[in-house]
N, C-alpha and C positions, 0 to 999 in steps of 0.2 A: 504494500500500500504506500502512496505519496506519501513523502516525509516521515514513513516509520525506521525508528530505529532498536536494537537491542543492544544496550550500551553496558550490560553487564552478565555476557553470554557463558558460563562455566563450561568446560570441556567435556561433560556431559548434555549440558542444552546446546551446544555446538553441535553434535553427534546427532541431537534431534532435528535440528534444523532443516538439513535438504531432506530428511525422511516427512516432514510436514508442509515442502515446495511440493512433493511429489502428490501427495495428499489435497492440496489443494489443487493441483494441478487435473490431477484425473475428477474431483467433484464437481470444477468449471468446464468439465468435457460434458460432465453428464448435466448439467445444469445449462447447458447450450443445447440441449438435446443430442447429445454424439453418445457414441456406447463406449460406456465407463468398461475398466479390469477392475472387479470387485474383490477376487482372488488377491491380486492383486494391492487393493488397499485393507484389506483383511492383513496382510504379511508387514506391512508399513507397519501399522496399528500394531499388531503382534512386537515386531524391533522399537516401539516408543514404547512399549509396555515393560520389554526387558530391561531398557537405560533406566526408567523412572520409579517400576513397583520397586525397588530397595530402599530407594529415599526416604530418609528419614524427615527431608524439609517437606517433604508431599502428602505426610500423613493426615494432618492437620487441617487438609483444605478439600476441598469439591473434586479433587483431579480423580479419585477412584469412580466417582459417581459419575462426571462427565467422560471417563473412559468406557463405563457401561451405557450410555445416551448413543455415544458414538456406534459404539458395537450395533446395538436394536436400531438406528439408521439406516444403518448400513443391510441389515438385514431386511427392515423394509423395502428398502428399494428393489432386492431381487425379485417381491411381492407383488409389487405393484406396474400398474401401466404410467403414471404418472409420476415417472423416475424424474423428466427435467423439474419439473415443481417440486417433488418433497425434495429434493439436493440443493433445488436454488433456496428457500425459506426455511431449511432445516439441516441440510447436512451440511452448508458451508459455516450459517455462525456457530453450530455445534461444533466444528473445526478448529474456528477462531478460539473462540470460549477456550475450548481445550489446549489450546498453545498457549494461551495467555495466563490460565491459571497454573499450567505449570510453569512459565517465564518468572510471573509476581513472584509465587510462594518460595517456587525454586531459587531464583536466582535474585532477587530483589529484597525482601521482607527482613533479612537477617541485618539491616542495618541501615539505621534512621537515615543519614543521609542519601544512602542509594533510594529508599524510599521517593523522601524529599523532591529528588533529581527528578524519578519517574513522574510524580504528580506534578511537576511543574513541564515535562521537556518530551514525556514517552504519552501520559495515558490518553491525552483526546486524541492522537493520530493511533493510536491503538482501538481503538472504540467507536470510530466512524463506520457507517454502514459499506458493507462489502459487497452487495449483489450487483454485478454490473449487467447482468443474467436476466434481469426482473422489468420483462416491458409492460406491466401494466401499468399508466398513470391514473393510480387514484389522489383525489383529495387527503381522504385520512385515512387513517389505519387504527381499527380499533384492537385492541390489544388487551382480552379478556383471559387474566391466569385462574387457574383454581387447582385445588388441591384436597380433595373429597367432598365431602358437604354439596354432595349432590341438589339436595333438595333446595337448597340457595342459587346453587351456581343457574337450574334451570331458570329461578326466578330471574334471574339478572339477565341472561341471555336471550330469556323471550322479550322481555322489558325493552331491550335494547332492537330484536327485531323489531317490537310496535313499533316502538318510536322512534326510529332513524332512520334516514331514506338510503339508502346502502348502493343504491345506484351512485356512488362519487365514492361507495366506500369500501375498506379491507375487512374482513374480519380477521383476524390471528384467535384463536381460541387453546392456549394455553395449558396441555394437560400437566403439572407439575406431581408428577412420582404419583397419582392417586391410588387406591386399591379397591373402590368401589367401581361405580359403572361410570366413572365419568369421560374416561374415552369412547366408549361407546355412544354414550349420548352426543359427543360432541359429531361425531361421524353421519349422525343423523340429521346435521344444520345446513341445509343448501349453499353451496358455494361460501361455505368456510374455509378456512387453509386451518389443519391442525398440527400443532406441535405438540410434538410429545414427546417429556422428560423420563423415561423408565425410572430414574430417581431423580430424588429433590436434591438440587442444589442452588438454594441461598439466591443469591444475588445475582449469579449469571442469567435467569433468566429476562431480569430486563435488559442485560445487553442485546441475549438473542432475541430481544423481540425487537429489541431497536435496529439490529443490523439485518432482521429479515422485513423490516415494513418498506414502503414502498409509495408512500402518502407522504405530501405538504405535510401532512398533522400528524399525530402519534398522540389517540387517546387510550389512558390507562384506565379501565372499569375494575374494579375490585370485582372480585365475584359473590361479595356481602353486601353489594348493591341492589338498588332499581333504580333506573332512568325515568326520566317523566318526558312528557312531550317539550320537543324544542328542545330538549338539553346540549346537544351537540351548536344545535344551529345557534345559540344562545351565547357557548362559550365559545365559537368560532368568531364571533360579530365583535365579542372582545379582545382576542390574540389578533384579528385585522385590524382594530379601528383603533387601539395602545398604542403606540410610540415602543421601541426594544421591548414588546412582552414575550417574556418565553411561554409562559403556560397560564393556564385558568381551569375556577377550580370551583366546583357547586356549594350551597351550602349543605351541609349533612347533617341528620342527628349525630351523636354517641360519637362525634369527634373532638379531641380537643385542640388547642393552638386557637379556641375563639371563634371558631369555624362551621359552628354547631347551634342546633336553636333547641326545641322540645323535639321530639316527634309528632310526625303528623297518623293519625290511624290509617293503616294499608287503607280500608275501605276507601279513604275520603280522599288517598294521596292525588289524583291526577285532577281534582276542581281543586286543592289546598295550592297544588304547583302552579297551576293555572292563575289563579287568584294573586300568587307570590310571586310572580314575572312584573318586573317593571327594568324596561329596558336603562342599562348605562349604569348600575347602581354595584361599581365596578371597585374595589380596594385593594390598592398595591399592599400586597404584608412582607414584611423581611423574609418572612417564610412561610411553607407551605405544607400541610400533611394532604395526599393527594392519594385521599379514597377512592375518585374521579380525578381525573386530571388531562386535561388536551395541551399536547407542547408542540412548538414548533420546533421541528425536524431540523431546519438548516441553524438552528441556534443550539440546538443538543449537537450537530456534529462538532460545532466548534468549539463546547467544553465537554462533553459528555458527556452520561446518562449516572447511572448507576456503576458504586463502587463496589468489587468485589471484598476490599479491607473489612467492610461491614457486613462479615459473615452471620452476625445474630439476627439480621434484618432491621436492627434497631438505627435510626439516625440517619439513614442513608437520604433521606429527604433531607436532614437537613443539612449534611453534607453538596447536595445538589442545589441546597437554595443558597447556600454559601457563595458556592462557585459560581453560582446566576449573576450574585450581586456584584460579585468582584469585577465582574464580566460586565457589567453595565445593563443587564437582563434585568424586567419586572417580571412577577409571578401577583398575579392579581386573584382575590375570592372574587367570585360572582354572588353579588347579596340579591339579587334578582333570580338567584337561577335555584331550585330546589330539587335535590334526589334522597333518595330514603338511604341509609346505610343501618343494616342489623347490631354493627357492632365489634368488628374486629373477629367474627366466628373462624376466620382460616388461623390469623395467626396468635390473636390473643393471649390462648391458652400459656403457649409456648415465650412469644416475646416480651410478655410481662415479667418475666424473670430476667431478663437478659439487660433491661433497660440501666443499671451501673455500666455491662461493660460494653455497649455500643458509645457511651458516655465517651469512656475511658479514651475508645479508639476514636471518636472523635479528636479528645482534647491532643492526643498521639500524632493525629495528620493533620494538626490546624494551628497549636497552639491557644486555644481561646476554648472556653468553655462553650457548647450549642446552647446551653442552658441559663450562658451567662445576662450579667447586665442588658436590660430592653432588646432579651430573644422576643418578649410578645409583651403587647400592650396591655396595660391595668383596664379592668369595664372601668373602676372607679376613677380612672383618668378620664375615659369617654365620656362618663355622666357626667363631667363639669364642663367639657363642649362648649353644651349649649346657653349656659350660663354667660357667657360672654359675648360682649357687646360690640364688632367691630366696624364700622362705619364706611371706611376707606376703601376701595374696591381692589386695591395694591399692597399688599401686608409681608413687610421684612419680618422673617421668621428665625430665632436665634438656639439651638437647640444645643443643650450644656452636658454633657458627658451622658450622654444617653446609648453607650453601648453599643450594641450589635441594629439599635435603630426603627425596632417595628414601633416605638410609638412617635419617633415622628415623620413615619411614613402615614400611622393615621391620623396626626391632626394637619399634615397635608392633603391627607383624603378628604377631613374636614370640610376645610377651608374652601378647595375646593368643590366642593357639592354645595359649598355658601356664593358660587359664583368670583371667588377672589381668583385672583394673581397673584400665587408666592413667592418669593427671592428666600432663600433656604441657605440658610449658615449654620456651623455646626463647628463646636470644640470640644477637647478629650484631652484626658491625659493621659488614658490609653491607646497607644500609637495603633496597637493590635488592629483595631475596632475602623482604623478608616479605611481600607478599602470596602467594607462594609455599607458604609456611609457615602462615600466622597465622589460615586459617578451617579448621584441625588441631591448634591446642595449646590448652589452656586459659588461656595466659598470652604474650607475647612482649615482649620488653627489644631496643631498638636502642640499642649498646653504643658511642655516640658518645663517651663517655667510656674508650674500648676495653673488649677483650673482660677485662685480665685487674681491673679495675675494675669492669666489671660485675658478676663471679663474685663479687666482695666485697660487691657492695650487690644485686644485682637479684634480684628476689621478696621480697624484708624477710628474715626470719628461717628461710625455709621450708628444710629438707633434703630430700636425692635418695636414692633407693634404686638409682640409676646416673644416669651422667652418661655423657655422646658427645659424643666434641669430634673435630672433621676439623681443628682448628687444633693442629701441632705448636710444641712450647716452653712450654706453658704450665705455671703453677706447680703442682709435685704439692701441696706448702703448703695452696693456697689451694681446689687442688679437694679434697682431702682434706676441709678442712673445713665444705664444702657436702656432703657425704657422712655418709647416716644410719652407725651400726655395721653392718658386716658388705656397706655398699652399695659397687658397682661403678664402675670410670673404666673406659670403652672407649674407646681412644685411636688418634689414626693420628699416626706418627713421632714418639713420646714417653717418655720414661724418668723413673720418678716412684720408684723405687727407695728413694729416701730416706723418702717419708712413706707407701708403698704397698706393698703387700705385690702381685706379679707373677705373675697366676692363669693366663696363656697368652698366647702369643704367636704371631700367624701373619702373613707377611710385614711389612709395613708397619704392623700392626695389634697391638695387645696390651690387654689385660687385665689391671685390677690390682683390689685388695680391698682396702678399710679395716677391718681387725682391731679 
């Protein structure tokens, strides 16, 4: 592929190398429609088998489990008539997948900076889609996984046939390791493509589905879902009509990250969505949990999808919304757009345990906590909103160590849905936190000289018509006087009483006015 490299090839993954040219070689023969040697990549297979089962760095990871995917592909194909399609949308990124999870594990993972290197230099030219094979042009690609729980996954899948005009669209329907009937049922959905994982492994599968789609779009349906009508067409009208959005994202029950309302009763769900559609009513968040989720395709090639480091399944979203931000990418909820989600039924059981150490291996490849300072916005910051008074139809917005940034992505959502103009400044004295922040404000101060020293000198002479600080203690004095007349401090754990007049208060949170 363009611009890949393997910058830390041991004498052993050197040995595997031209054994998986060859491999990929004869799957784009048959993925062209030409007659594959199956014998043939059975014996490749067989020699990557003997370099790798001894490894002790390979125990640990998916590569046994994607060695058996491989295998049952491969025997597929002798099976079937529609050898060029299962090879183009399933034997090549099972291919990839599988040189890649033994490259990481194998030759990478043993040492932070090789790490380091690869996430900054190897993984998004490692993770771009591969089918050059795949002439259908569709719109999107829906990309539905499951993994037992039959009796959901049909829910989700018919849902999705009512309500989605599938004439522009892919299906991918997702069999990951199940043991019930759910490859079978899948096999019975008209002009579906199915992939089918013999075992579960983790993370890879959103790569493969990202490097076998074939869509503008790339939506993820949980299969603890229902769609409602319009869903697709709803969050498409917002990744077009955003400026840099990568992705958009419904509202759901039994989600957290803020995401989530009550449930509505199945009976009543498709007049409740109906009635909850109001178009534009669109929120950029620092991050995303994307129960539902539609991304654009050409902005996933250019930082990639899904990590496989986050084997527990935990964090890899936020991992992904990290990388969005750095990148200059929005990831917007849709508060207009409503789908039902049951509740975490595939992975819950299992990932509720895991949540320390998906934690961990974030703070591992990032430096900064996902968890850290303004990962998500207070409601009780929200409910003082509307408490204030702004006038001016142009509001400089001054935002004081607020972290990782989601709340003052909302009081620019704010603001905006108040019809303003915001000019967006922003300082910290965690340097961490600004690329986070810094392709969002017009201005950024790393407040190495501390925060309350920066308040006194950073921007020159410029005034706020509100100020947002997550930093308690600081001088009402000195923010007073970066404050236009009549502009606002929204504060969390602060008392400024002296130089501010006290417009609302809700828990942690308060509101004061310069008179």
């Amino acid at each position: 592929m363009e611009g890949m490299t393997f910058r830390w090839q041991t004498d052993w993954f050197q040995d595997c190398m031209p054994l998986f040219s060859c491999l990929l070689e004869e799957a784009e023969r048959i993925a062209a429609g030409k007659t594959g040697d199956f014998g043939k990549m059975g014996d490749l297979l067989g020699q990557i088998a003997e370099i790798c089962d001894p490894l002790e760095e390979l125990k640990n990871c998916h590569y046994a489990g994607q060695m058996k995917n491989v295998r049952a592909v491969l025997l597929d194909l002798t099976q079937t008539d529609q050898k060029a399609e299962l090879a183009s949308y399933t034997l090549l990124p099972f291919l990839w997948e599988l040189r890649e999870e033994i490259y990481f594990w194998g030759c990478v993972t043993e040492d932070i900076e090789k790490r380091q290197v690869y996430w900054q230099e190897e993984f998004v030219s490692h993770h771009r889609r591969v089918n050059p094979r795949r002439i259908e042009q569709k719109k999107v690609t829906i990309f539905i996984p499951a993994c037992n729980h039959l009796e959901y996954t049909k829910q989700c899948v018919e849902s999705v046939l009512r309500h989605t005009d599938l004439r522009e669209c892919e299906l991918l329907l997702l069999d990951h390791g199940s043991k019930d009937e759910t490859a079978a049922y899948f096999q019975t959905i008209p002009n579906a493509k199915v992939i089918r994982f013999r075992e579960n492994v983790g993370m890879l599968m959103f790569s493969v589905a990202f490097r076998a789609c074939c869509g503008q779009y790339l939506a993820f349906v949980s299969n603890d879902t229902i769609v409602t009508e319009g869903w697709l067409s709803h969050l498409l009208d917002c990744l077009e009509t955003e400026e840099n959005a990568l992705s958009a994202t419904p509202v759901t029950p039994f989600t957290s990250n803020c995401q989530g309302i009550a449930p509505c009763p199945l009976e009543g769900l498709e007049d409740f969505a109906k009635e909850f559609y109001e178009k534009g009513k669109w929120r950029h968040r620092a991050r995303i949990m994307p129960v539902i989720g539609v991304y654009d395709v050409e902005k996933l090639d250019a930082m990639g999808f899904g990590d496989r480091w986050f084997q527990t399944m935990e964090f890899w979203d936020d991992d992904v919304s990290l990388r969005a931000r750095r990148k200059g990418f929005r990831q917007f909820l849709c508060t207009d757009v409503y789908c039902h989600h049951f509740g975490s039924v595939t992975g819950g059981v299992v990932w509720g345990h895991t949540l320390a150490a998906g934690r961990e291996l974030f703070l591992q490849k990032h430096g900064v906590d996902a968890w850290g300072q303004g990962f998500c916005r207070s409601e009780d910051m929200m409910a003082l909103l509307p408490e204030m008074e702004l006038p001016e139809t142009s509001i400089s917005f001054l935002a004081v160590d607020c972290g990782i940034g989601d709340s003052i992505f909302e009081v620019q959502n704010y603001l905006k849905e108040q019809g303003k103009q915001v000019q967006t400044y922003a300082l910290s004295e965690a340097e961490g936190y600004r690329g986070d922040v810094f392709p969002f404000v017009q201005g950024w101060h790393t407040a190495v000289e501390g925060t309350a020293a920066a308040l006194t000198n950073a921007f020159a002479e410029r005034r706020f018509s509100l100020i947002l600080t997550e930093k308690s203690g600081l001088s009402g004095e000195i923010l007073a006087e970066r404050l236009l007349p009549g502009g606002y401090v929204l504060a969390m754990d602060s008392e400024l009483t002296k130089y501010l007049r006290l417009a609302g208060r809700k828990g942690h949170w308060s509101l004061w006015q310069k008179m």
